[in-house]
Phi, psi and omega in degrees: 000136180257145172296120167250143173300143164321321181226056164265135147319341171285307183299314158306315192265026170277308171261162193289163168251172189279355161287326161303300177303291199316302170324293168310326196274345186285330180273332151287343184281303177313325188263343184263003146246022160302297220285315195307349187277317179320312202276347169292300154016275188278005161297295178323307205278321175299300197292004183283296186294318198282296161281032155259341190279328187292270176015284176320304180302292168289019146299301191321290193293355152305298214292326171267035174250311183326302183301318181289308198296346222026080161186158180271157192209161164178175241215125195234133206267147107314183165288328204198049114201194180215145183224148193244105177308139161261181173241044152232040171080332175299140167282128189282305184205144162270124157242068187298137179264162186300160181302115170093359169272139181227163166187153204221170192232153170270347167297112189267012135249062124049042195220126183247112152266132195253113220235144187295000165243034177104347176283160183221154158259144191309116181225166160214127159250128157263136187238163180193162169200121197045247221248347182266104171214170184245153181234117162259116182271142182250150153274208169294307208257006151083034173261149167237134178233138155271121167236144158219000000 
């Protein structure tokens, strides 16, 4: 078996020097706070599309619980939640949105009504958070469309 010398050139380049490791960790250190403000974004962006699509759900599922019931129903906006009406005033389901989501209607009672015969009045809901928001449109003929 042969020996290598201790300050032999084969042996030095078997391993990192300690300017090697500082160099990596300095250069991963740069790029994972390049990338961290991004991965927040889409931390932001993501919980944005997820209430408006849960939204997007209970709307649907008012206008066919309305349509099942023959009765009208409807769906009343806060700053940071919404409740859903039978039309006897009862509450059907309460929803608080996450810390910091806020949301508003261009309607000025903050009020959607979904009607037995599949018709809705006509809304835009904004859901936001910083810089992020989404628009659920109800029409007339009671479709709900997500634009974010």
């Amino acid at each position: 078996m042969r020996e290598i010398p201790i300050n032999s050139k084969h042996y030095s380049s078997l391993a990192f020097s300690l300017i090697d490791c500082l160099v990596g960790i300095a250069l991963t250190t740069i790029v994972i706070s390049i990338s961290f403000p991004k991965i927040k974004n889409n931390q932001l962006s993501i919980l944005i599309k997820k209430e408006a699509r849960l939204l997007q759900q209970e709307i649907q599922n008012l206008n066919l619980l309305a349509q099942i019931q023959n009765t009208d129903l409807s769906l009343r906006i806060n700053s940071d939640s919404y409740k859903t009406f039978s039309e006897t005033q009862q509450v059907l389901t309460t929803r608080n949105l996450p810390s910091g989501v806020s949301i508003s209607t261009q309607s000025p009672s903050n009020k959607i009504t979904l009607y037995r015969t599949g018709t809705a009045t006509p809304a835009t809901i904004l859901l936001s958070k910083n810089s992020y928001q989404c628009e659920i449109v109800v029409s007339l003929r009671g479709r709900i469309s997500v634009i974010c």
